[in-house]
C-alpha positions as MATLAB code, in Angstrom:
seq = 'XXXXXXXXXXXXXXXXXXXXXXXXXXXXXXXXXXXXXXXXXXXXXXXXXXXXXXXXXXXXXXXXXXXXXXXXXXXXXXXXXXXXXXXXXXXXXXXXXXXXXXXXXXXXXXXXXXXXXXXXXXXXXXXXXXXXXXXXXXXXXXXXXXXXXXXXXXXXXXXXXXXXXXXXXXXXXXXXXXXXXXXXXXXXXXXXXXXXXXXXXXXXXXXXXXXXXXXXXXXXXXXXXXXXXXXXXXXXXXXXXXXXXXXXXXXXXXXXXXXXXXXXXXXXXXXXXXXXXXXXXXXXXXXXXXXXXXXXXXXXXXXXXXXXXXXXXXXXXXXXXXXXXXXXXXXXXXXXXXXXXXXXXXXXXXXXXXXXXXXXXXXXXXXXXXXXXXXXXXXXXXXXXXXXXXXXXXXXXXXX';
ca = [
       0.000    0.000    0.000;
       1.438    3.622   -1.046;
       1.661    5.656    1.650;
      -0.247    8.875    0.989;
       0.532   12.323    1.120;
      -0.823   15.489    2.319;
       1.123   17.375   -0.578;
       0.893   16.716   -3.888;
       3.902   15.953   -5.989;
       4.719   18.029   -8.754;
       4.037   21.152   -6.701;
       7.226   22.100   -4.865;
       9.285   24.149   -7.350;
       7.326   27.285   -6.037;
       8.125   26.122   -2.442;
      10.999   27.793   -0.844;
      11.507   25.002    1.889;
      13.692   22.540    0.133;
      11.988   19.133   -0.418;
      13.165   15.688    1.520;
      11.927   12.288    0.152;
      12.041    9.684    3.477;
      11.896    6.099    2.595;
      11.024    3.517    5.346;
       8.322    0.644    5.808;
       7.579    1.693    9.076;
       4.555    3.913    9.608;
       6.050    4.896   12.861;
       9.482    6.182   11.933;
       8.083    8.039    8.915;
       6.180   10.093   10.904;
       8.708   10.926   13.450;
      11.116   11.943   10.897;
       8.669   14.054    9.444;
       7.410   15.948   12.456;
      11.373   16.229   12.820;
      11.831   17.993    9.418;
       8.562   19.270    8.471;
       9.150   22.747    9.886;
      12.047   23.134    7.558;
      11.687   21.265    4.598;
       8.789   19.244    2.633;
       8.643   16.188    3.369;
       7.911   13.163    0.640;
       7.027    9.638    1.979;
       7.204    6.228    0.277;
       6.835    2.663    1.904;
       9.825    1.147    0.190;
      12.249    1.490   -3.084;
      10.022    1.015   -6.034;
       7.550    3.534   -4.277;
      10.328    5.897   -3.402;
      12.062    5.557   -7.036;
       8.373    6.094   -8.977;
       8.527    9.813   -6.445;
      11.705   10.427   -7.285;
      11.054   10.259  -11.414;
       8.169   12.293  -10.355;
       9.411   14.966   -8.481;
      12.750   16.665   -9.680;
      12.690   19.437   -6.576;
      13.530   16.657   -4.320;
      17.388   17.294   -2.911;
      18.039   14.645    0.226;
      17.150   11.094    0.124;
      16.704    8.965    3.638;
      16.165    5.264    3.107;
      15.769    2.677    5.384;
      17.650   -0.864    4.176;
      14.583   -3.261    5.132;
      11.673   -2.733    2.942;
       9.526   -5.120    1.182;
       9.646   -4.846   -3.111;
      12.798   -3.013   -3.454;
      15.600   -3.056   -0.419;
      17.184   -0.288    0.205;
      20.605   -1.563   -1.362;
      18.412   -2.289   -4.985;
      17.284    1.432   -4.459;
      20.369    2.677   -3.585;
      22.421    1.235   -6.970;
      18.887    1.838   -9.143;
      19.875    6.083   -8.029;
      23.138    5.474   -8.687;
      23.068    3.606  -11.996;
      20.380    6.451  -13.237;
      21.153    8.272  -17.065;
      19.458   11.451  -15.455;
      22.176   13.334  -13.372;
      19.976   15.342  -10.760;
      18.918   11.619   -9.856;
      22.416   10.066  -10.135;
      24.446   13.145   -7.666;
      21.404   12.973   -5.173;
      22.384   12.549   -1.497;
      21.319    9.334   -0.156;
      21.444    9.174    3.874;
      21.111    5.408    4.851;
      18.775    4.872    8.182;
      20.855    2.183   10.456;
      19.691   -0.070   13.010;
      21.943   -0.900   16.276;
      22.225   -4.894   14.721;
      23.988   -3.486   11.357;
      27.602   -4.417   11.326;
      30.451   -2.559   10.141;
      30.386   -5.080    6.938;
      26.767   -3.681    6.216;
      28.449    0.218    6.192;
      30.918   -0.571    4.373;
      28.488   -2.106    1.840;
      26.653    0.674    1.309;
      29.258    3.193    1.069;
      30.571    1.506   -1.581;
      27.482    1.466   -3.351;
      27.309    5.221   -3.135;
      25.674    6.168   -0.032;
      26.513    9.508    0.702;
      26.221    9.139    5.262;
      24.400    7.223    7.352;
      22.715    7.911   10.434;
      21.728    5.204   13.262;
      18.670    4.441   14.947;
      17.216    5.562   17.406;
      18.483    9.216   16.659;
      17.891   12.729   17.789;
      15.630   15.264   15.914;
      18.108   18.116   16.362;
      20.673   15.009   14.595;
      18.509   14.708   11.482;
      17.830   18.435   11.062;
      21.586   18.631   10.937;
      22.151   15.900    8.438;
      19.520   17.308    5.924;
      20.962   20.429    6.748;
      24.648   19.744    5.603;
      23.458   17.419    2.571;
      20.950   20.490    1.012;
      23.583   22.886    1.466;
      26.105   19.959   -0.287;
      23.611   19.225   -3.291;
      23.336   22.777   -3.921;
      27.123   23.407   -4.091;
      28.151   20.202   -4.808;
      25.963   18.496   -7.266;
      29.311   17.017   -9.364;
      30.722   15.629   -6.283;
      31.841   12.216   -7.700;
      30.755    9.137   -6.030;
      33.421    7.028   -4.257;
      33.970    3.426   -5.740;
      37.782    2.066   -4.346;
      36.605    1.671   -0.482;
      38.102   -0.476    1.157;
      36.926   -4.410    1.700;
      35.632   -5.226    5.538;
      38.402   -7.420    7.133;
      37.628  -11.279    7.665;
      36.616  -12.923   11.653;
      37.264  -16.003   12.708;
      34.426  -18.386   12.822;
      33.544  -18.235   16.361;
      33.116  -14.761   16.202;
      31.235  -14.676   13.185;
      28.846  -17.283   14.890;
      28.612  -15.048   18.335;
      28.246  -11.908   16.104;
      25.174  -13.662   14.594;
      23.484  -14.431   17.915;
      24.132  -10.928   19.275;
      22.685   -9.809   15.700;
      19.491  -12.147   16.309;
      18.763  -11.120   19.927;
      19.305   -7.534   18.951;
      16.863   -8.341   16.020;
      13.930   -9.714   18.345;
      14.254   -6.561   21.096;
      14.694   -4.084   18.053;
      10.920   -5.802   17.079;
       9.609   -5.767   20.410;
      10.616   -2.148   20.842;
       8.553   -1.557   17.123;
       5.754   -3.132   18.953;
       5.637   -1.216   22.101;
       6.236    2.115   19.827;
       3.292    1.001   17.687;
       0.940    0.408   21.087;
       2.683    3.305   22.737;
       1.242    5.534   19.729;
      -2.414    3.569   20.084;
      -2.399    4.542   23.572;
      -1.892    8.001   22.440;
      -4.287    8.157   19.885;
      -7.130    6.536   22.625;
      -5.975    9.208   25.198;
      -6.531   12.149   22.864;
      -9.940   10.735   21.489;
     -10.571    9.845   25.161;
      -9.615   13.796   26.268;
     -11.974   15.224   23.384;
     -14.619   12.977   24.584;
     -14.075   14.007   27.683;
     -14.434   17.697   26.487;
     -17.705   17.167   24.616;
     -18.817   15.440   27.857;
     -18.305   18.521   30.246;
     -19.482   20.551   27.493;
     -22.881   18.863   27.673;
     -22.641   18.630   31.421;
     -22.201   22.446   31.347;
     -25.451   22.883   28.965;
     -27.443   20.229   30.849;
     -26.537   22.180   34.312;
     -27.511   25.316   32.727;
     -30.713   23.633   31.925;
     -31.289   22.142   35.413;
     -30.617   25.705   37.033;
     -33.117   27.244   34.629;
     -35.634   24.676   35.309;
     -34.927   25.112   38.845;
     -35.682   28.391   38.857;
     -38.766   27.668   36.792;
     -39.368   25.850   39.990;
     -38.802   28.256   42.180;
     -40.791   30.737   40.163;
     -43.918   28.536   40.245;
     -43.274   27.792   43.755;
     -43.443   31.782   45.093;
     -46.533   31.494   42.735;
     -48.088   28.395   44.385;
     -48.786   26.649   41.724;
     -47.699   23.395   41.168;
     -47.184   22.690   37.473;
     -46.952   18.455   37.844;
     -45.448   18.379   34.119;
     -42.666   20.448   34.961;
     -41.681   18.556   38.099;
     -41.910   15.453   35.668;
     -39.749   17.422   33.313;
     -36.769   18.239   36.150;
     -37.065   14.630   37.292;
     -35.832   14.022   33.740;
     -33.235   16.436   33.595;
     -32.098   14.989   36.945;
     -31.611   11.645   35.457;
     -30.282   13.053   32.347;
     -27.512   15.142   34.947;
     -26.627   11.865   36.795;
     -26.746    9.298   33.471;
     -23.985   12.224   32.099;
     -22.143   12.782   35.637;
     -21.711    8.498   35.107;
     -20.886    9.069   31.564;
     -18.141   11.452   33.097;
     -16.722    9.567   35.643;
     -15.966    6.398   33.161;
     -14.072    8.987   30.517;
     -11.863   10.078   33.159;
     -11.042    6.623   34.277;
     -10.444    5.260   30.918;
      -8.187    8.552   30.395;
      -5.935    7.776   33.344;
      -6.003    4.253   32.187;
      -4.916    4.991   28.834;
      -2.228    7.486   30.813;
      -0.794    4.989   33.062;
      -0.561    2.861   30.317;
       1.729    4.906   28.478;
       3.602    5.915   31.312;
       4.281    1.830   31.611;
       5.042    1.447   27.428;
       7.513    4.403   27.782;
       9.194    2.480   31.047;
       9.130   -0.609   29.324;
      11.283    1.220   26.172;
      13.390    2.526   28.603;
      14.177   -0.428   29.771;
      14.485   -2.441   26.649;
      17.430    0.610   25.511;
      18.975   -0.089   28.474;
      19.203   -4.085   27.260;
      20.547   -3.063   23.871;
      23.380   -1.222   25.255;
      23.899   -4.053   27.607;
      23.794   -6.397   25.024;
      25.749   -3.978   23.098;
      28.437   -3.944   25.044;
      28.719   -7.676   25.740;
      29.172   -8.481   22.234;
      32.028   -5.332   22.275;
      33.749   -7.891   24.621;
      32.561  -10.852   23.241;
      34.431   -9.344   19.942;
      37.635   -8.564   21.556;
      38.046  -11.755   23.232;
      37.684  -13.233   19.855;
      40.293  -11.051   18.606;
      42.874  -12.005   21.132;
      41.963  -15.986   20.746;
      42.564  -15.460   17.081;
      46.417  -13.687   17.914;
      47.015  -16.760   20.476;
      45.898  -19.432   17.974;
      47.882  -17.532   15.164;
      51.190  -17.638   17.677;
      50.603  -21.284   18.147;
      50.200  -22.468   14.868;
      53.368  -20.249   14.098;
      54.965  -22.439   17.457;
      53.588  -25.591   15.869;
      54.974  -24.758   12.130;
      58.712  -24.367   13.644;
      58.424  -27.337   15.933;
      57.441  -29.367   13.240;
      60.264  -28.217   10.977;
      62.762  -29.014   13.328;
      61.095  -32.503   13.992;
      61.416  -33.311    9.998;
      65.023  -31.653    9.614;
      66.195  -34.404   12.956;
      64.284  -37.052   10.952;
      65.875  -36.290    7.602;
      69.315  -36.762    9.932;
      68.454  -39.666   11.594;
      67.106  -41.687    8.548;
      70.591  -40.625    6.423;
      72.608  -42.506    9.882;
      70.219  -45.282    9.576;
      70.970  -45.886    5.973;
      74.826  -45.493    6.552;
      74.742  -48.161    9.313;
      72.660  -50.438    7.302;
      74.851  -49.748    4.684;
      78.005  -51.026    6.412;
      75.517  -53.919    8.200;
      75.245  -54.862    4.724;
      78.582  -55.004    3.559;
      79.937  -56.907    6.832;
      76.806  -59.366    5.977;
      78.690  -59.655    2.558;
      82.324  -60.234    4.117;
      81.457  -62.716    6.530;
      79.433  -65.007    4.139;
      82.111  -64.895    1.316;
      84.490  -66.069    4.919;
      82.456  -68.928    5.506;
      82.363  -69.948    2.246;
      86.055  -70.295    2.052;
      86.202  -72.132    5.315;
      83.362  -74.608    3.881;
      85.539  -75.104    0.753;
      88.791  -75.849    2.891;
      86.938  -78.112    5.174;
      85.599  -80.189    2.368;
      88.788  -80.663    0.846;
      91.212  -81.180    4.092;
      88.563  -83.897    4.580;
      88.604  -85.320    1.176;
      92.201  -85.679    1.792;
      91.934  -87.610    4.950;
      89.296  -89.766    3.423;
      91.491  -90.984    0.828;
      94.567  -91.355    3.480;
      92.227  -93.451    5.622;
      90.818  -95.770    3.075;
      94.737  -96.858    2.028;
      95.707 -100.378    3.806;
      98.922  -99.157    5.769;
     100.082 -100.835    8.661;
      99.651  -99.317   12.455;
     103.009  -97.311   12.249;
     102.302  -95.932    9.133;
      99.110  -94.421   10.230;
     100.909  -92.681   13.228;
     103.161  -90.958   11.089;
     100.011  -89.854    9.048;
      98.667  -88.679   12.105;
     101.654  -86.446   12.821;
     101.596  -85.142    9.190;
      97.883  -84.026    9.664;
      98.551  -82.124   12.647;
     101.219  -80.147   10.703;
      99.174  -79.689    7.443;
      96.119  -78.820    9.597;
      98.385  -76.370   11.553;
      99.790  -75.219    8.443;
      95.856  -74.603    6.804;
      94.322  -72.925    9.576;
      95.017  -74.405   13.369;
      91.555  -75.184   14.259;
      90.654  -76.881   11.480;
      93.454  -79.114   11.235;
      93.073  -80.463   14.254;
      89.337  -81.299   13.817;
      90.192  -82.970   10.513;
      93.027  -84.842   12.044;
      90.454  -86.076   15.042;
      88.217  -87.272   12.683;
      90.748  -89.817   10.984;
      92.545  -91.053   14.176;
];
């Protein structure tokens, strides 16, 4: 639904107050940013982008633009880069003032700027703050209309997961008391809008209290007149009986206004403590996730010095393992080549022992008498002592 207008567009280039187009979904905070501005400037409303952008085609008096970012149709952002990306200048070099909630991050401002924004201002903000904005930014588009729009901002810097993930949370919690303080705005504005009909009922109410005693004392002294006169007129007694009831039905009438007035009054007295009380939880909560944030931050530096500790330990680890494996080989090398010597040994022993005791065989299978043998016996002992000690002897045990 298009929000309407008390002024019709098309009519404001014979206006001296310079003309402000105010973009936001919310029927609340378009009307307190117009009661803000409206003494200084003329004040457009639309409900969201594509109503805003259809004014803005309309309407070539208008010099500020302030846009919310939430708004059904067309965002704020898709309004922001339609203004931007525009062939008609006076559209393109418009100031466009984003409207911020507590929950936008830093990422979020830097998203906008980038897209052209020209400032932003936060909610909830002062009226004497808006005034001063519009202020600066008429005075700007005035003098300033080729002003070119900044494009190489720089990107937002990168959190670690668990902040991202605690920034969310705060962002969600913020979201739900940011839409219970909409609510009690919303009922906080009902309750004024039943306290003022309540107060003009209550005027009309004593008004005809004032006529109806105005009657009574006339027909009282109607009364008193035909009294001194002694004459009893039984209609007119009937007639101030009725005015009597009449006085007292309105006197009840009365009485339940002016309790349904302080009701409504001590109801808004309680919907403005309860939104008191629900800023004081967003700066709370506000200022936990400030510390929430910096803890993160310092985690991040610790984990970043560790892994640094870990990378150098580990380097040092494969630099000792690169030395012990080349010792490893160079003993198993050498293990290796003793392996080699000591076999090719053994096989040279083998070969001697199979011949020394080829040899005996054949000595011992020759008939020769005892004596003969003896000397053989000697021999042995001095050809195994000659061939290798040990083995001679053996050899020589095994014959004799």
């Amino acid at each position: 639904m298009i929000a309407d207008s008390s002024i019709e567009l098309g009519s404001f280039q014979a206006n001296e107050n310079p003309v402000i187009l105010i973009v936001d979904d919310s029927r609340v905070m378009r009307v307190s940013m117009k009661k803000a501005l409206s003494k200084e400037y003329t004040v457009i409303e639309a409900v969201d982008g594509e109503d805003a952008w259809n004014k803005l085609q309309e309407e070539s008096a208008i010099q500020v633009v302030f846009s919310d970012l939430s708004m059904p149709n067309l965002d704020g952002y898709g309004f922001l880069e339609r203004i931007r990306q525009s062939d008609v200048q006076h559209i393109r070099d418009i100031p466009f003032i984003v409207i911020t909630g507590n929950d936008d991050s830093e990422g979020m401002h830097q998203k906008v700027l980038s897209l052209g924004a020209t400032d932003l201002i936060g909610k909830p903000f002062k009226s004497s703050a808006l005034r001063a904005l519009a202020e600066a930014h008429v005075v700007r588009q005035d003098q300033l209309s080729d002003v070119p729009v900044p494009t190489d901002l720089p990107a937002v810097s990168a959190v670690d997961e668990q902040s991202l993930e605690a920034s969310r949370a705060v962002a969600a919690e913020l979201e739900t008391m940011r839409d219970r303080v909409a609510q009690l705005t919303n009922k906080l504005a009902e309750l004024e809008v039943a306290r003022s009909t309540a107060i003009e009922a209550n005027k009309t109410l004593q008004a005809e209290m004032d006529a109806l005693q105005q009657r009574v004392h006339v027909a009282e002294q109607a009364q008193q007149t035909a009294q001194t006169e002694a004459q009893q007129d039984a209609a007119d007694q009937q007639a101030y009986e009725q005015l009597q009831q009449e006085n007292n039905r309105l006197q009840t009438s009365l009485d339940e206004t002016n309790k349904r007035a302080e009701l409504a009054e001590s109801n808004q007295q309680q919907a403005s403590q309860a939104l008191a009380d629900h800023d004081a939880s967003l700066e709370q909560i506000k200022a936990k996730f400030e510390q929430q944030l910096a803890a993160a931050e310092q985690a991040q530096l610790a984990a970043e010095r560790n892994q640094q500790q870990a990378s150098q330990a580990l380097a040092d680890y494969d630099a000792s393992l690169e030395q012990i494996k080349a010792k490893f080989e160079q003993q198993l090398t050498a293990a290796e080549q003793a392996q080699s010597q000591a076999e090719t040994a053994l096989e040279q022993i083998k070969a001697q022992h199979q011949q020394e005791l080829e040899l005996a065989e054949a000595v011992a299978s020759a008939s020769t008498p005892a004596p003969s043998r003896t000397w053989l016996y000697v021999l042995m002992l001095i050809v195994g002592a000659a061939a290798g000690g040990a083995a001679g002897l053996y050899f020589s045990g095994t014959l004799f």
